[in-house]
DSSP file (Angstrom, degrees, kcal/mol; ACC not computed):
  #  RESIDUE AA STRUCTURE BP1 BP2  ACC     N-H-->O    O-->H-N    N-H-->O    O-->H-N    TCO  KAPPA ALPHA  PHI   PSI    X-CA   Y-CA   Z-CA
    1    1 A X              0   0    0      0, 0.0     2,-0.2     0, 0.0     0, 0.0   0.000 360.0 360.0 360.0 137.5 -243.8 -191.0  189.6
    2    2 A X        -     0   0    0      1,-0.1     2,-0.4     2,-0.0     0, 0.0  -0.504 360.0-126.4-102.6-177.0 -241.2 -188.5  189.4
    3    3 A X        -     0   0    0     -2,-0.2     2,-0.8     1,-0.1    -1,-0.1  -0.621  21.3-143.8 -99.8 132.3 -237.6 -189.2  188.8
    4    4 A X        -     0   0    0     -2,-0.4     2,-0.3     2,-0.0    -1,-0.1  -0.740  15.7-169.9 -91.4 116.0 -235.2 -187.6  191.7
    5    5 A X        -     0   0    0     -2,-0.8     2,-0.7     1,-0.0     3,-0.1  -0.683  12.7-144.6 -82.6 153.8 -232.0 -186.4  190.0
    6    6 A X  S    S+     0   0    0     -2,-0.3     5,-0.2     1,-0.2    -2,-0.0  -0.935  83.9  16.7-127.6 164.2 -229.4 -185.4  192.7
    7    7 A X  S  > S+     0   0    0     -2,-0.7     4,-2.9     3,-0.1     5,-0.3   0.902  77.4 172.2  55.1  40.5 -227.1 -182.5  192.1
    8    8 A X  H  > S+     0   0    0      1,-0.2     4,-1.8     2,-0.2    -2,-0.1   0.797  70.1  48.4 -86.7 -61.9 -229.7 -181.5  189.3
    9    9 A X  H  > S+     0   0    0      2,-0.2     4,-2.0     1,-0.2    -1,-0.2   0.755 108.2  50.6 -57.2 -32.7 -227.6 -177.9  188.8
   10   10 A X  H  > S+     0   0    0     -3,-0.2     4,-2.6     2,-0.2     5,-0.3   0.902 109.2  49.5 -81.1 -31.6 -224.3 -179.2  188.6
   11   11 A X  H  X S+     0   0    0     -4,-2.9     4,-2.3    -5,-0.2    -2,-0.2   0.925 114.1  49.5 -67.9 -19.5 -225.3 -181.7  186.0
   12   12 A X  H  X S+     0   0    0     -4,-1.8     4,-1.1    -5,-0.3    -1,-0.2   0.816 112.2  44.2 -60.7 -43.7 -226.9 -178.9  184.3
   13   13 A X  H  X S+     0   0    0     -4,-2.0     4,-1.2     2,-0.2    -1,-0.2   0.578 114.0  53.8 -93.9  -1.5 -223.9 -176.7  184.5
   14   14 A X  H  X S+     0   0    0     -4,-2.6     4,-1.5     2,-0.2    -2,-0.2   0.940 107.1  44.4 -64.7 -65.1 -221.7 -179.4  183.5
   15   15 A X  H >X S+     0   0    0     -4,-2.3     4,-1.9    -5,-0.3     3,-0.6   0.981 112.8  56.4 -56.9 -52.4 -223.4 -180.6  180.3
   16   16 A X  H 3X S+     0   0    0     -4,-1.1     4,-3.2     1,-0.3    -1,-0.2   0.840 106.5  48.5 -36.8 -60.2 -223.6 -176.7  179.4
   17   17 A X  H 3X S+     0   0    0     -4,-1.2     4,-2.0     2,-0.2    -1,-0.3   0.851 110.6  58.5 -27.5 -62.9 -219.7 -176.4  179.9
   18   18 A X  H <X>S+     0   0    0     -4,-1.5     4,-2.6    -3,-0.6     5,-0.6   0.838 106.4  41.4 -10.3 -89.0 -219.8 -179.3  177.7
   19   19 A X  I  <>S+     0   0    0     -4,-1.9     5,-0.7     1,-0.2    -1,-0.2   0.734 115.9  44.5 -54.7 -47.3 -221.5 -177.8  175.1
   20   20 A X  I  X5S+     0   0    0     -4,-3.2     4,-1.2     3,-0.2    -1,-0.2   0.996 113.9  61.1 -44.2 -57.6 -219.7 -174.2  174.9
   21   21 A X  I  <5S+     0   0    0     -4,-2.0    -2,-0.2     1,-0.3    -3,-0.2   0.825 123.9  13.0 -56.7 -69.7 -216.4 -176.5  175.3
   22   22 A X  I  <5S+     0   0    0     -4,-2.6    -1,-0.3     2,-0.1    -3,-0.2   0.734 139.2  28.3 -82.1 -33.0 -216.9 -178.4  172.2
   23   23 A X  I  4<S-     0   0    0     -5,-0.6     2,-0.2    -4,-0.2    -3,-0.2   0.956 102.4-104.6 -75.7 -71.9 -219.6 -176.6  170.1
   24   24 A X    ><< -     0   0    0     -4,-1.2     3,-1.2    -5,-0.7     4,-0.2  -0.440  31.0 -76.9  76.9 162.9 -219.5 -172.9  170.9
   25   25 A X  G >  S+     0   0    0      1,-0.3     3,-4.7    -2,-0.2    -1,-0.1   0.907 128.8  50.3 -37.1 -64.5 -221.1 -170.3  172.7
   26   26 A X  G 3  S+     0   0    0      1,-0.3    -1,-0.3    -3,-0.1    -6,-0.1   0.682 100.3  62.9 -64.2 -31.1 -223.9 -170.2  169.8
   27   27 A X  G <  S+     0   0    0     -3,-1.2    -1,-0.3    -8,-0.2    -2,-0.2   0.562  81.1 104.3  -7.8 -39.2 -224.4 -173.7  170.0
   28   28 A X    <   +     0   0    0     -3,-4.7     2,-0.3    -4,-0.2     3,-0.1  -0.526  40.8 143.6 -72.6 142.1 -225.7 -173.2  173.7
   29   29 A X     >  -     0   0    0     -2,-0.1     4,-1.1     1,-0.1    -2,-0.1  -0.868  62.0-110.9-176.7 167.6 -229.7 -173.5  174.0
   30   30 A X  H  > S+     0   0    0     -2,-0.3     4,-1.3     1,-0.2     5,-0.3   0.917 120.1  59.4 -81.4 -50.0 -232.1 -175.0  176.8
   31   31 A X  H  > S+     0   0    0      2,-0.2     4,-1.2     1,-0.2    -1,-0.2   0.727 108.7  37.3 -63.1 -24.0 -232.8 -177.6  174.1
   32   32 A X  H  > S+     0   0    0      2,-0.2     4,-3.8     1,-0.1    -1,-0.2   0.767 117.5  60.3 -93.3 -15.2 -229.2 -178.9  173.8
   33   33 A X  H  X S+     0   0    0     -4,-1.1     4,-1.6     2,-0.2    -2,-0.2   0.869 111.9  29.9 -12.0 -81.7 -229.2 -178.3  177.2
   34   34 A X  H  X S+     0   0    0     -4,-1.3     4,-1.1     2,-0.3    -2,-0.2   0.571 112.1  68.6-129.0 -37.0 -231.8 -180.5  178.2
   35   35 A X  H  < S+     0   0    0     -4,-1.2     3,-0.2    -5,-0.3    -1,-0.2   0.985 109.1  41.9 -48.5 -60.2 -230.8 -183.0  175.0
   36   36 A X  H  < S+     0   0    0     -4,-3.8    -2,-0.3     1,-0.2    -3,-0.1   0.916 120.3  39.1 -41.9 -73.7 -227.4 -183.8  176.9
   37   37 A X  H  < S-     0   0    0     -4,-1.6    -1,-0.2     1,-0.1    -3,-0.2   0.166  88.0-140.7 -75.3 -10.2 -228.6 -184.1  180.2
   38   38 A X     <  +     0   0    0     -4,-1.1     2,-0.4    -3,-0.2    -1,-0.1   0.883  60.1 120.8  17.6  72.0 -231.7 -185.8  180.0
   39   39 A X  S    S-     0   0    0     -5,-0.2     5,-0.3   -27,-0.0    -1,-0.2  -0.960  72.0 -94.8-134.3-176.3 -233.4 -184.0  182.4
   40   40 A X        -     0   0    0     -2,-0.4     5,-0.3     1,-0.2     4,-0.1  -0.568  22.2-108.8-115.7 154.4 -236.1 -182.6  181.0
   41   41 A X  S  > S+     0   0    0      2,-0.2     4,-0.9     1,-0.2    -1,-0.2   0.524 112.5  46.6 -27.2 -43.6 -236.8 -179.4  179.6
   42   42 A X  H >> S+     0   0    0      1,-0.2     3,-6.2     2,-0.2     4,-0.5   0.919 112.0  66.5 -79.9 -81.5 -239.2 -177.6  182.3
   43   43 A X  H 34 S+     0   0    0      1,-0.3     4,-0.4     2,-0.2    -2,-0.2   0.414  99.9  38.1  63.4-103.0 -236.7 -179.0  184.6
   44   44 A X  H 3> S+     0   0    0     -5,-0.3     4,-1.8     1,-0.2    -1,-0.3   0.590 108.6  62.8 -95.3  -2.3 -234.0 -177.2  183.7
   45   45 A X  H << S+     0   0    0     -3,-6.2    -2,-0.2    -4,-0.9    -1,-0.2   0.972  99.0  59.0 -68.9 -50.4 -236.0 -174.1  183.3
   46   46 A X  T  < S+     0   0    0     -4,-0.5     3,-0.2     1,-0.3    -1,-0.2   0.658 111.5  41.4 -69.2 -24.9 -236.9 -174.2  187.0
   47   47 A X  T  4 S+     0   0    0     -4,-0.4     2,-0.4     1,-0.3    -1,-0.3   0.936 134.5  14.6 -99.9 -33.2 -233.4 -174.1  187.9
   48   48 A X     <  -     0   0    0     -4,-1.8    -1,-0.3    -3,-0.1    -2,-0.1  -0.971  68.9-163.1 -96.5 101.6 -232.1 -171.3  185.2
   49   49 A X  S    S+     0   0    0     -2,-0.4     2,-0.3    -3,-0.2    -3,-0.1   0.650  76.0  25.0 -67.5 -35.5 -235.4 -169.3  183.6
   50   50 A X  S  > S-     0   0    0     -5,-0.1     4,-2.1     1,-0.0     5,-0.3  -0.862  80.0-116.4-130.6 166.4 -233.3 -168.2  180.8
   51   51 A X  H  > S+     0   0    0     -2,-0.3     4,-2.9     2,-0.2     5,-0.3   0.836 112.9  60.7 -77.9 -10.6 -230.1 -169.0  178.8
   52   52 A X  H  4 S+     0   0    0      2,-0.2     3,-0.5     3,-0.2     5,-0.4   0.697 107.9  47.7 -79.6 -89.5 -228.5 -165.5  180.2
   53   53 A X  H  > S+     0   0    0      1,-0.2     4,-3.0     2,-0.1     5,-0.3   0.497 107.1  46.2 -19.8 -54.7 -228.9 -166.9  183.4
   54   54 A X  H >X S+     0   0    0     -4,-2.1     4,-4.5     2,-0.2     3,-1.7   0.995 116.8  57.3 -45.4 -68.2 -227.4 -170.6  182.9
   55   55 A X  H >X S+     0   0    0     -4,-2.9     3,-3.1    -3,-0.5     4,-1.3   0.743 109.2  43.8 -39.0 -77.9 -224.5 -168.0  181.0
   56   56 A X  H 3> S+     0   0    0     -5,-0.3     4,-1.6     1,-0.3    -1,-0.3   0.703 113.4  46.5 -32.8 -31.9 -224.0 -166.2  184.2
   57   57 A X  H << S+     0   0    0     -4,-3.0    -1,-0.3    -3,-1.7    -2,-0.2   0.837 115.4  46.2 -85.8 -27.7 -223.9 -169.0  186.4
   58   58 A X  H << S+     0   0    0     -4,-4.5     3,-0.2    -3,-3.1    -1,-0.2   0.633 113.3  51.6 -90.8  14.0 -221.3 -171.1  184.0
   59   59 A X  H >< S+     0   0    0     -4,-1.3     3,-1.0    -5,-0.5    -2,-0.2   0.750 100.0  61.4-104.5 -22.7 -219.1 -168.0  183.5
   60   60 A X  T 3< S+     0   0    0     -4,-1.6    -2,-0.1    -5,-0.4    -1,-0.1   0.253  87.7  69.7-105.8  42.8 -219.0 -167.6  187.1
   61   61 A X  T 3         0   0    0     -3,-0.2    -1,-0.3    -4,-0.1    -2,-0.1  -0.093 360.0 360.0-104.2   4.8 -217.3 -171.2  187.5
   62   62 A X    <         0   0    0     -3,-1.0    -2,-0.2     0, 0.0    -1,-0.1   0.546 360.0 360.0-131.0 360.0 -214.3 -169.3  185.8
């Protein structure tokens, strides 16, 4: 069965934040992505298809 996340994009762009915050930029990947958040990998593709996307959408929190 599958598992309902809510707010499935904000945790996404949260953990992402996260990861720039503390790592760096170069750090950032779908896979450390999707290692925080535990939501899984296809996932988070369905809501950002690339890592430029995810960037654009957590740079334009700023």
């Amino acid at each position: 069965m599958a598992k309902i996340i809510l707010n499935a994009r904000e945790h996404i762009l949260s953990t992402a934040k996260a990861i720039v915050s503390t790592q760096g930029i170069d750090a950032l990947n779908m896979r450390s992505v999707f290692q925080g958040c535990g939501i899984a990998l296809g996932t988070i593709y369905n809501y950002f298809p690339t890592k430029a996307d995810l960037l654009v959408k957590l740079m334009a929190g700023y």
